[in-house]
PAZAPA-4460 file (N, C-alpha, C; in steps of 0.05 Angstrom, whole numbers, plus 32768, in hexadecimal, padded with zeros to 4 digits):
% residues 252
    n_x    n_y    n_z   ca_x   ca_y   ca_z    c_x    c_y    c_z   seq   type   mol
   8070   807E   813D   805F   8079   8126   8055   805C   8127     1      X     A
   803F   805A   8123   8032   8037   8126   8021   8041   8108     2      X     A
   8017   8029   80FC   8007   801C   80E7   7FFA   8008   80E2     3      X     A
   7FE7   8002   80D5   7FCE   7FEF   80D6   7FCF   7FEC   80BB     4      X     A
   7FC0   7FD5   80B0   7FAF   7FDA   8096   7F91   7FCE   809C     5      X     A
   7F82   7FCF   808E   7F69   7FD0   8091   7F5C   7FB4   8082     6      X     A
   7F6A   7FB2   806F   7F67   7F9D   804C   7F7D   7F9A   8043     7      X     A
   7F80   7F90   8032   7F90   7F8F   8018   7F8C   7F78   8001     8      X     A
   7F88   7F7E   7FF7   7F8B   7F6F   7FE0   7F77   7F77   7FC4     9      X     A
   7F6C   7F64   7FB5   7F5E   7F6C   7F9D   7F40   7F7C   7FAC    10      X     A
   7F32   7F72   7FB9   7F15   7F7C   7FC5   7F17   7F93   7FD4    11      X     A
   7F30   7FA1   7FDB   7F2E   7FB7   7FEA   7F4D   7FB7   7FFE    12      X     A
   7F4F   7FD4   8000   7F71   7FDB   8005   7F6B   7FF6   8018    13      X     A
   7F7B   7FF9   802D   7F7F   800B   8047   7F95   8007   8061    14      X     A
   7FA4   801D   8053   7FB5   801C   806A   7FBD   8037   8077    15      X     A
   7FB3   8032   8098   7FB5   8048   80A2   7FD5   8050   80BB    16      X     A
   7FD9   8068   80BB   7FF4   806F   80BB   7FF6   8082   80CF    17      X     A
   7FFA   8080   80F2   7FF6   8093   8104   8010   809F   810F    18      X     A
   8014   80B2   8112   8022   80C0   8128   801A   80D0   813C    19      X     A
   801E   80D2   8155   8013   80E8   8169   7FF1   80E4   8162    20      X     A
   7FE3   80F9   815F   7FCA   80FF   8156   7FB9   8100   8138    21      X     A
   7FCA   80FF   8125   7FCA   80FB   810B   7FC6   80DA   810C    22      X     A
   7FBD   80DE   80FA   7FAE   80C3   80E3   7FA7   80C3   80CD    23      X     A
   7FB8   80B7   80B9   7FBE   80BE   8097   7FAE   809E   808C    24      X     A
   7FA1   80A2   8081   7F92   808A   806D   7F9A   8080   8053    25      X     A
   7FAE   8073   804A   7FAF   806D   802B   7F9C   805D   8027    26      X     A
   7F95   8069   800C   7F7B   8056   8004   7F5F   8057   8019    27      X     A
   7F4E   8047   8004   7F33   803D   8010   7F22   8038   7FF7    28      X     A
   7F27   801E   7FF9   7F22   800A   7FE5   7F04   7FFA   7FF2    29      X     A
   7EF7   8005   8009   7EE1   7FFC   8014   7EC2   8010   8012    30      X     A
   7EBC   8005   8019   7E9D   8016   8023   7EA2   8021   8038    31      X     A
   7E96   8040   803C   7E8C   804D   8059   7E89   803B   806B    32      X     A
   7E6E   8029   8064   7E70   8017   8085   7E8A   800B   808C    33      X     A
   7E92   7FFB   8075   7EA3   7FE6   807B   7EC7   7FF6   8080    34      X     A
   7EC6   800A   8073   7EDD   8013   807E   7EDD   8020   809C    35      X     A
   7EC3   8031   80A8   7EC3   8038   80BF   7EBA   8012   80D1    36      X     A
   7EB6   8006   80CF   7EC0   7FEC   80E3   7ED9   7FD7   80D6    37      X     A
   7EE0   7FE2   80CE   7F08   7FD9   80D0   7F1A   7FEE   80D6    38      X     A
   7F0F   8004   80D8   7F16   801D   80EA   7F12   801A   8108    39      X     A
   7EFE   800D   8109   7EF2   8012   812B   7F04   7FF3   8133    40      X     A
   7F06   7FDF   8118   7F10   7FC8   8126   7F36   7FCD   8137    41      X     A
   7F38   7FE9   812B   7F4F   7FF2   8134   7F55   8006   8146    42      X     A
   7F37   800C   8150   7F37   801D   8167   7F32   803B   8160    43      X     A
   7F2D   803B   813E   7F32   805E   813B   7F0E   805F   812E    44      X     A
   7F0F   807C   812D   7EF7   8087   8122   7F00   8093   8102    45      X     A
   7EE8   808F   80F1   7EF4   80A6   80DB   7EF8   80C2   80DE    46      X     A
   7EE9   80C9   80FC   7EED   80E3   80F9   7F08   80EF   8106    47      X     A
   7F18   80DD   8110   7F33   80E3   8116   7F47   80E1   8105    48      X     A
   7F3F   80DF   80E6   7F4D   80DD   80CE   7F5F   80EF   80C2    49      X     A
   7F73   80FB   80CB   7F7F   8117   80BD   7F82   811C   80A0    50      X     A
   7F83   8106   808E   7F84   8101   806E   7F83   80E7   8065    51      X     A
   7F79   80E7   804E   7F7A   80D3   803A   7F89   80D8   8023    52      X     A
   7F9F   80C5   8023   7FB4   80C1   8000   7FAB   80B1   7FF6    53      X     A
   7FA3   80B7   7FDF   7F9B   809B   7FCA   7FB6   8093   7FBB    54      X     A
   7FB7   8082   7FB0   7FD1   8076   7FA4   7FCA   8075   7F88    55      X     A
   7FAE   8071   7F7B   7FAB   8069   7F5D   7F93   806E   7F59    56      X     A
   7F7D   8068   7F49   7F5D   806B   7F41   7F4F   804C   7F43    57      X     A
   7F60   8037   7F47   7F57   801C   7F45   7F45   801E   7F5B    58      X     A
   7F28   800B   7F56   7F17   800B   7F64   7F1A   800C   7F82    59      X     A
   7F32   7FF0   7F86   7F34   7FE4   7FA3   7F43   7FF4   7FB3    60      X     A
   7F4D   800E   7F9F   7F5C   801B   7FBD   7F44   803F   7FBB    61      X     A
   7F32   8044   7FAB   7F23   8058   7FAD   7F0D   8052   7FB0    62      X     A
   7EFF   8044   7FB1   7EE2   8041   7FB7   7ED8   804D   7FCB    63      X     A
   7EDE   804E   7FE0   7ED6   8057   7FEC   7EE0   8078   8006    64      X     A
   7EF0   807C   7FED   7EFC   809E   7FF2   7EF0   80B2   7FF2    65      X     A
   7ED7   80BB   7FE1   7EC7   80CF   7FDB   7EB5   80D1   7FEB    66      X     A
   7EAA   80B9   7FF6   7E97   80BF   8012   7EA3   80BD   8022    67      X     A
   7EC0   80AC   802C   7EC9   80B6   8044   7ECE   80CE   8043    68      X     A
   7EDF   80DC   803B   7EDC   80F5   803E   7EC9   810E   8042    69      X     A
   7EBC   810B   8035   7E9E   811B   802A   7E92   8117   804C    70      X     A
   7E8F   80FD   8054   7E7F   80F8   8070   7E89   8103   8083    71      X     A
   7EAC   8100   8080   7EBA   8109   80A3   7ECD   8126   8097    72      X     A
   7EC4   8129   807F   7ED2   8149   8073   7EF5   8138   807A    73      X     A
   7F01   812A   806A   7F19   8122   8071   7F2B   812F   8058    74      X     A
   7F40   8133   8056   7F45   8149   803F   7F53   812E   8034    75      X     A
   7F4E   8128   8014   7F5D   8117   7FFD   7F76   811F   7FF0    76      X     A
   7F89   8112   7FEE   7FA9   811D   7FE5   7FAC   8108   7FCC    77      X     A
   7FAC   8111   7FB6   7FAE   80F9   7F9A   7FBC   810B   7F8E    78      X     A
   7FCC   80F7   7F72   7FD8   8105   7F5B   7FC2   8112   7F4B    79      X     A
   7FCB   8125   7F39   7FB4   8137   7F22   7FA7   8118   7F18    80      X     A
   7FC0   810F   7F0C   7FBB   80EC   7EFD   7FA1   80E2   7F09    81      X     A
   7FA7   80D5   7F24   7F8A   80CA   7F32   7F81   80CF   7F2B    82      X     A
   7F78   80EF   7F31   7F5A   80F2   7F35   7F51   80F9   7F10    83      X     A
   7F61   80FE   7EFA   7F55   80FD   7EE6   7F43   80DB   7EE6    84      X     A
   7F52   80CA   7EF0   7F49   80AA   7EE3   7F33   80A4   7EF8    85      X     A
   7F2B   80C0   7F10   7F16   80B0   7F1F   7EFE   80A6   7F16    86      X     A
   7EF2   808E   7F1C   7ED5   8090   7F11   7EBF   80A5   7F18    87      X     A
   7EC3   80A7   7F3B   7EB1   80B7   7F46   7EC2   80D1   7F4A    88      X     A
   7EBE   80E4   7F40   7EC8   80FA   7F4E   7ED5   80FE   7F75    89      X     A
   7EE5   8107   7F74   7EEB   8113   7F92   7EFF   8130   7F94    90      X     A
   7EF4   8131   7FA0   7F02   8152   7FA3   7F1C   815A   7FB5    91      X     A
   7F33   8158   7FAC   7F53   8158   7FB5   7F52   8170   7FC8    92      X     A
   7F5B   8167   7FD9   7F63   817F   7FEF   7F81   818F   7FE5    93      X     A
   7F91   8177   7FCB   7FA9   817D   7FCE   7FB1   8167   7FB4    94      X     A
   7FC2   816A   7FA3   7FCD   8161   7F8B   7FEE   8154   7F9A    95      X     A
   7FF3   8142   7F8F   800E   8132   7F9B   801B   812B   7F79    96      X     A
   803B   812D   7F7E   8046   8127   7F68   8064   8113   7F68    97      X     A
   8071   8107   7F67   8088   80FA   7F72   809C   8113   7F74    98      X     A
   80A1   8106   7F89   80BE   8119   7F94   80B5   8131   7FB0    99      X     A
   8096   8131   7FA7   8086   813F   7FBB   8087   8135   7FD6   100      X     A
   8087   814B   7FEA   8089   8146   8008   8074   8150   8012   101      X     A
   805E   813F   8024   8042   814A   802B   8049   8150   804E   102      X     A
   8046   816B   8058   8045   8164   806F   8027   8160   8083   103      X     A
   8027   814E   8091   8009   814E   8095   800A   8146   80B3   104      X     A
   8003   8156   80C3   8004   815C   80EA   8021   8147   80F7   105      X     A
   8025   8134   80FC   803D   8129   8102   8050   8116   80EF   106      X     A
   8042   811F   80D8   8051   810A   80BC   805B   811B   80AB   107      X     A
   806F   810D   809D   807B   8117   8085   806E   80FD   8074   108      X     A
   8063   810D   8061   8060   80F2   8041   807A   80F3   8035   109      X     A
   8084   80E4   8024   8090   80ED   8009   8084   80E2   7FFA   110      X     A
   8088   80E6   7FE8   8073   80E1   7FCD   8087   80D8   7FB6   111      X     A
   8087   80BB   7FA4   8094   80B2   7F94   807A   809A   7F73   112      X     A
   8083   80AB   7F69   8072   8099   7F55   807D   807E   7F4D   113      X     A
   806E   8075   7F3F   8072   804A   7F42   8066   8049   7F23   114      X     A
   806F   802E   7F12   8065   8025   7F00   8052   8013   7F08   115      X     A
   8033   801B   7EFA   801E   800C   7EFF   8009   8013   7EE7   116      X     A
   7FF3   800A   7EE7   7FE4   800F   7ECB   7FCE   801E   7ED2   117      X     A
   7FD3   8035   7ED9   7FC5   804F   7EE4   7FCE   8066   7EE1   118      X     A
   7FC3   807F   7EDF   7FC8   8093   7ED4   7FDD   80A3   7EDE   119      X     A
   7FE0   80AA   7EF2   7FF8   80AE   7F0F   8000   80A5   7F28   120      X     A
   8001   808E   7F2F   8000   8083   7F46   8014   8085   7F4A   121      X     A
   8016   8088   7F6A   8026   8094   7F7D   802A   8077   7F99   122      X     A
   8036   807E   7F9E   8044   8072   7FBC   8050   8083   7FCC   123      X     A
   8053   807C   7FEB   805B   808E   8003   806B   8080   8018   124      X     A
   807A   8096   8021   808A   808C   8033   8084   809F   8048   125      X     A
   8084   8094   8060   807A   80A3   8074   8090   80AE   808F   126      X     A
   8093   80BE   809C   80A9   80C3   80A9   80A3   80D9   80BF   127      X     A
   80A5   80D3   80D6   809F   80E6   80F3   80B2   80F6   8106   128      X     A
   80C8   80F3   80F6   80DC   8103   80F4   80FC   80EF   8114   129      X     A
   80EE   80D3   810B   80FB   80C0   8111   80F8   80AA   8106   130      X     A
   80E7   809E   8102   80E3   8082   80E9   80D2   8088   80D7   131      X     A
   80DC   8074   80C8   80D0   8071   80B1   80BC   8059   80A6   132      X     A
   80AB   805F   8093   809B   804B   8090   8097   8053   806B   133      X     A
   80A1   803B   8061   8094   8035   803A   8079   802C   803F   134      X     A
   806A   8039   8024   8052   8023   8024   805A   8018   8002   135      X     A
   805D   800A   7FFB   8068   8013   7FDC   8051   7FE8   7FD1   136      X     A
   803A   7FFA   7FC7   8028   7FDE   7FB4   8021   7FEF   7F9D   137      X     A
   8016   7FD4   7F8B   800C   7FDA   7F71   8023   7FE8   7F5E   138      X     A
   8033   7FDB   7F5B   804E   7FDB   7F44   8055   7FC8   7F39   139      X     A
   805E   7FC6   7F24   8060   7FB2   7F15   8083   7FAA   7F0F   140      X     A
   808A   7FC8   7F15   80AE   7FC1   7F13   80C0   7FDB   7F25   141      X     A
   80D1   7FDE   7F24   80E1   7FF3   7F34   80FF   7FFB   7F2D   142      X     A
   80FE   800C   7F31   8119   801E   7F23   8128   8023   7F3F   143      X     A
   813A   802F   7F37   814F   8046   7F4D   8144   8059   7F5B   144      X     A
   8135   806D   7F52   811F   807C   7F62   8115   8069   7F75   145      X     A
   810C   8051   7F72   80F7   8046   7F8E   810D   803D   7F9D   146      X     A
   8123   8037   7F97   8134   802A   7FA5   813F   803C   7FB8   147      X     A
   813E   804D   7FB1   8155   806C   7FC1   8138   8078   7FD5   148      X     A
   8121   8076   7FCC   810D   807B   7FD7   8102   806C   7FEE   149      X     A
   810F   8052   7FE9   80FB   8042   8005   811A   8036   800C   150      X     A
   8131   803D   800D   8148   8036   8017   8147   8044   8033   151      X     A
   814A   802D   8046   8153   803A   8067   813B   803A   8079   152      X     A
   8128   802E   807B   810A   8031   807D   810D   801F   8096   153      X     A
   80F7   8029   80A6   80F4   8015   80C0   80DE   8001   80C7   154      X     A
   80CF   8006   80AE   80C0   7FED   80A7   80B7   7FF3   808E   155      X     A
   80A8   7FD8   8076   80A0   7FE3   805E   8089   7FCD   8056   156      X     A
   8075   7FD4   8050   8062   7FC1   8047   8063   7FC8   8031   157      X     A
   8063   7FAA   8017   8069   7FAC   8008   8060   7F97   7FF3   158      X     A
   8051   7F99   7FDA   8044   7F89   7FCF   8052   7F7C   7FC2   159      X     A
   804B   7F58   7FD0   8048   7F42   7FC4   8032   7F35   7FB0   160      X     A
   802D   7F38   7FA1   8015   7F3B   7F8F   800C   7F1F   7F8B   161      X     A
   801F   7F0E   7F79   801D   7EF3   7F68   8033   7EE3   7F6A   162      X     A
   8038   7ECE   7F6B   8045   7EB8   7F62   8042   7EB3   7F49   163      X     A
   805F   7EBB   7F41   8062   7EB9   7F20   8053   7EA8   7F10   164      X     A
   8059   7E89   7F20   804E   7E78   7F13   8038   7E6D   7F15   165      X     A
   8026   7E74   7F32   800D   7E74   7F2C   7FFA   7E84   7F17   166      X     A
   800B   7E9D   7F15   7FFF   7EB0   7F00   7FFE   7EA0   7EE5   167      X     A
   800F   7E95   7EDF   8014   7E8C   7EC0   8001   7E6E   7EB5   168      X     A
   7FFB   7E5E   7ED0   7FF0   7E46   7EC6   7FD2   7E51   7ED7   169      X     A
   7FCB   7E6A   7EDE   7FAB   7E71   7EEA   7FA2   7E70   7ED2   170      X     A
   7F85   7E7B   7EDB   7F69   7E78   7EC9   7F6A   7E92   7EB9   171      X     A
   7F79   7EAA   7EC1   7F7C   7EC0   7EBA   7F7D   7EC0   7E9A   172      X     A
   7F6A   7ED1   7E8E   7F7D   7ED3   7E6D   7F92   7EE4   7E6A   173      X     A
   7F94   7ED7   7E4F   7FB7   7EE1   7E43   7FB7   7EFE   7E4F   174      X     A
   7FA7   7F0D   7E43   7FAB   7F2D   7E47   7FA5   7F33   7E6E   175      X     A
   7F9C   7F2A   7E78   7F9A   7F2A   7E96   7FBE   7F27   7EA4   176      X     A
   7FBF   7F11   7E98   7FDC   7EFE   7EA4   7FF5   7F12   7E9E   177      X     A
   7FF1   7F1D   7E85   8007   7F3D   7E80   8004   7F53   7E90   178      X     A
   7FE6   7F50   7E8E   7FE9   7F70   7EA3   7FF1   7F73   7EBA   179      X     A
   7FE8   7F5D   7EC7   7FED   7F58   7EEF   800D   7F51   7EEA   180      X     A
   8020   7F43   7ED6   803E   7F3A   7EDD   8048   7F4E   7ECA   181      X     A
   803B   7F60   7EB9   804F   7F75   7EAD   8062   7F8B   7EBB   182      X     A
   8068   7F98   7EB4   807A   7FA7   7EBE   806A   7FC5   7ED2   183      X     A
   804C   7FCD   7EB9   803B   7FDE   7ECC   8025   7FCC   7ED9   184      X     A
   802E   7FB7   7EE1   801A   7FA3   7EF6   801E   7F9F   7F14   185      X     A
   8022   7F8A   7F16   8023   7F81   7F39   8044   7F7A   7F39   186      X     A
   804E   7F78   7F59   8069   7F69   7F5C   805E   7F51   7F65   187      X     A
   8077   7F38   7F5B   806A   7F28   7F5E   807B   7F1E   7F78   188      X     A
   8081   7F08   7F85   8091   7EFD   7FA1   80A3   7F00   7F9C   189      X     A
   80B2   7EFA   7F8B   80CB   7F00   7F80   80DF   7F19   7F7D   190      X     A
   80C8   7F20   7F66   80D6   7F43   7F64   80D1   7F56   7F82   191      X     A
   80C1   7F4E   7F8F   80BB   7F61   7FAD   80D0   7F50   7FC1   192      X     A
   80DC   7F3A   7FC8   80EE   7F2E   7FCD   8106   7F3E   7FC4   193      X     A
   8102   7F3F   7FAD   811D   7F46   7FA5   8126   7F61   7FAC   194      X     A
   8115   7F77   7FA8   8113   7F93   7FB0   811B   7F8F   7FCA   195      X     A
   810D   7F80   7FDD   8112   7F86   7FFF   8132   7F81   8002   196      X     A
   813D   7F6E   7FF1   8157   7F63   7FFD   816C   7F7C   7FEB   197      X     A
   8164   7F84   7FD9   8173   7FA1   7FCC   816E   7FAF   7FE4   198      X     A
   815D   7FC1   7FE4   8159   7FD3   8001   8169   7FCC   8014   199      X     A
   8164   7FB4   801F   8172   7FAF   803C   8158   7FA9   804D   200      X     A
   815C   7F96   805D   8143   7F8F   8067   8143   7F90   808C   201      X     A
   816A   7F82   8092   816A   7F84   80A5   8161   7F95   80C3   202      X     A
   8166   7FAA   80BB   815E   7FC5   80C6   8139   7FC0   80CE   203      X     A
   8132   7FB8   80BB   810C   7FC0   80BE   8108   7FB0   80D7   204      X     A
   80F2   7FC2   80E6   80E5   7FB6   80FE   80D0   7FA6   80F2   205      X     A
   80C4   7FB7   80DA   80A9   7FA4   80D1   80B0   7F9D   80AD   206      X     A
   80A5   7F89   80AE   80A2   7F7E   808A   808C   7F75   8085   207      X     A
   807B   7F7C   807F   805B   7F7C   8077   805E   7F6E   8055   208      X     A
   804D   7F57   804F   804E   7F52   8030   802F   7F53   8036   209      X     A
   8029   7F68   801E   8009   7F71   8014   8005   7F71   7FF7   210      X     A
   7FEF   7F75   7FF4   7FDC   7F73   7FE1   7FDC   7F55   7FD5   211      X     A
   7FDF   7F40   7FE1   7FE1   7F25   7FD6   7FCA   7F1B   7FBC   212      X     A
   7FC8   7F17   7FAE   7FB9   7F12   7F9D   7FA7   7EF4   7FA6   213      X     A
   7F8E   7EE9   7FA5   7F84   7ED5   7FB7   7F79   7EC9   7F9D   214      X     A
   7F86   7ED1   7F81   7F7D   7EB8   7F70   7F99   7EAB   7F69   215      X     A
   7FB5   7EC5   7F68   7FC7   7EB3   7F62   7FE5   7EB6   7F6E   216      X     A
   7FDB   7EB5   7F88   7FF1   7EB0   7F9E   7FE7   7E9F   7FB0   217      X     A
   7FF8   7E99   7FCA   7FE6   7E86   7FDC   8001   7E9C   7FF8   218      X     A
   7FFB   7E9F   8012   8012   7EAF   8025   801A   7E9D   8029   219      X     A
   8023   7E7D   802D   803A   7E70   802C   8049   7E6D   801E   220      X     A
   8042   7E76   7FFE   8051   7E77   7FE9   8061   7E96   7FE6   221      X     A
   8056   7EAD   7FEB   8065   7EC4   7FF2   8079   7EC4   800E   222      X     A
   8066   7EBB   801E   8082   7EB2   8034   80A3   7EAA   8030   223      X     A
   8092   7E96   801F   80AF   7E7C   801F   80C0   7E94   800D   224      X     A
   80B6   7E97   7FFA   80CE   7EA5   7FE3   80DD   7EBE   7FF3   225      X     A
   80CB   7ECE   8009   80DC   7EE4   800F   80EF   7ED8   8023   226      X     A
   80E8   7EC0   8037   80FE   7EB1   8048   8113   7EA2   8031   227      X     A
   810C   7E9B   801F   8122   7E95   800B   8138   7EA2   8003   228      X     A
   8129   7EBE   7FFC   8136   7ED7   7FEB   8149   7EE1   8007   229      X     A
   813E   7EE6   8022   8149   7EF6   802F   815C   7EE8   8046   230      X     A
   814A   7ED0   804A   815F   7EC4   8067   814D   7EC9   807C   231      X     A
   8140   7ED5   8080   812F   7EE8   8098   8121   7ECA   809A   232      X     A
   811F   7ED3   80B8   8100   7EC1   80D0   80E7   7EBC   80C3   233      X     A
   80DA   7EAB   80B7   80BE   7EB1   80B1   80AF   7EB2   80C5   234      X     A
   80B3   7EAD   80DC   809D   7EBA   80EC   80A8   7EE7   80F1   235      X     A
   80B7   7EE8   80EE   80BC   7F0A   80E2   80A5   7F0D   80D8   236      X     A
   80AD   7F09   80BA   8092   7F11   80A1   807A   7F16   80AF   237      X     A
   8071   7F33   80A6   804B   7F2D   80AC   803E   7F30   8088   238      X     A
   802A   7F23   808C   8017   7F20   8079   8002   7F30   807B   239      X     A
   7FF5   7F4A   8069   7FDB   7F5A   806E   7FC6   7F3F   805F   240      X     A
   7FB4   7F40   8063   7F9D   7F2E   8054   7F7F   7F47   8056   241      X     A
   7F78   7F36   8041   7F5D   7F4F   8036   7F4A   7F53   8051   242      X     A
   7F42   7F3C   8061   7F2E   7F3C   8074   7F34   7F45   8086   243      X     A
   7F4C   7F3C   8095   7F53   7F4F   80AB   7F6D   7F5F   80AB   244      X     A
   7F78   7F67   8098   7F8E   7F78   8098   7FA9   7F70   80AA   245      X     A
   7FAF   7F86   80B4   7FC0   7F7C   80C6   7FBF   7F94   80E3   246      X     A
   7FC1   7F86   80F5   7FC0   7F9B   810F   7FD0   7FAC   8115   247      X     A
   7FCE   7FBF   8127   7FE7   7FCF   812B   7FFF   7FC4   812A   248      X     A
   800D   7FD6   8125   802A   7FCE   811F   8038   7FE4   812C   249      X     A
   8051   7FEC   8140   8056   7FFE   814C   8075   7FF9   813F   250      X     A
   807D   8013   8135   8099   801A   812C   80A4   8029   8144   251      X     A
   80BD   8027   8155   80C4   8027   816A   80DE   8038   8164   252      X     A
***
């Protein structure tokens, strides 16, 4: 099993997820063009796409789902939730619910819901019937379910959102500054720090920190706190960034 992402962050979100011949898409938070050339910047076509999971209805991870699909006929997997909150319509090949197991040509999904400020949003864990891979962004807090859920994993990208305290003295208003550090908001370095070292971290081949926020984080500031929190190498850590994502990654 290897993995890419495409984006991440506020402007647009994609992360793609291969085994054998299969190729699973979370999200697509881009344009047609622009998602088929950060596709090709990774060597794939859209039309070798076996599915798309959306995670939520927020712009940056659907924008551009309804014509991918529609163009390369790619079948869409969302909660009922999503797709009530879509703006644009898209047409589900398939409804997902937590606790749900998708199988899809050399993957297993599992399917776990997350607090966030969206109608059903979902997260996935991915599995080829030897490793494992979390994708677990856009949460604001975490229970026992996520913990038992992304426990044992052989790599996990995982959203670093904000620096607490950049959030609090930014330009953001009052009601902005609650929603992104509330509880159905973002994790901030800290709380995703803190999650990784509950889980267990040692074990992972890969540690991906995504969806960085680029008004009120800076990646040396998410760095430092997870080498704080954990002990780990910072040259370990990878960082996804919105422009160029991050490159293959091969789980071994």
């Amino acid at each position: 099993m290897r993995f890419a992402i495409l984006g991440s962050g506020s402007q647009g979100n994609g992360t793609l997820i291969a085994s054998a011949d299969t190729y699973v898409l979370v999200d697509c938070g881009f344009s047609l063009r622009e998602t088929e050339r950060r596709l090709a910047r990774l060597g794939i076509s859209a039309a070798q796409l076996s599915a798309i999971l959306v995670t939520h209805e927020h712009a940056d991870h659907v924008h551009g789902v309804g014509l991918l699909s529609r163009r390369y006929n790619v079948p869409v997997y969302l909660s009922q939730g999503t797709q009530r909150g879509l703006r644009k319509p898209v047409e589900a090949a398939g409804h997902v619910a937590c606790g749900d197991v998708l199988e899809l040509g050399a993957l297993s999904v599992h399917v776990t819901s997350v607090a966030h400020d969206a109608l059903e949003p979902t997260q996935y864990v991915f599995g080829d019937g030897r490793r494992r891979l979390g994708v677990l962004t856009d949460l604001g807090s975490y229970c026992n379910r996520i913990r038992e859920r992304y426990e044992g994993l052989d790599a996990l990208v995982i959203e670093s959102n904000h620096c607490r305290d950049m959030l609090a003295r930014g330009h953001y208003p009052y009601f902005l500054k609650q929603r992104v550090g509330g509880d159905h908001g973002h994790l901030n370095n800290h709380q995703a720090a803190e999650l990784v070292a509950d889980l267990g971290w040692q074990h992972l081949q890969h540690l991906v920190l995504a969806h960085l926020s680029s008004k009120n984080n800076l990646p040396q500031l998410a760095r430092q706190c997870f080498v704080d929190t954990l002990g780990c190498d910072p040259d370990w850590l990878q960082l996804a960034d919105q422009d160029s994502g991050l490159d293959w990654r091969q789980i071994a």
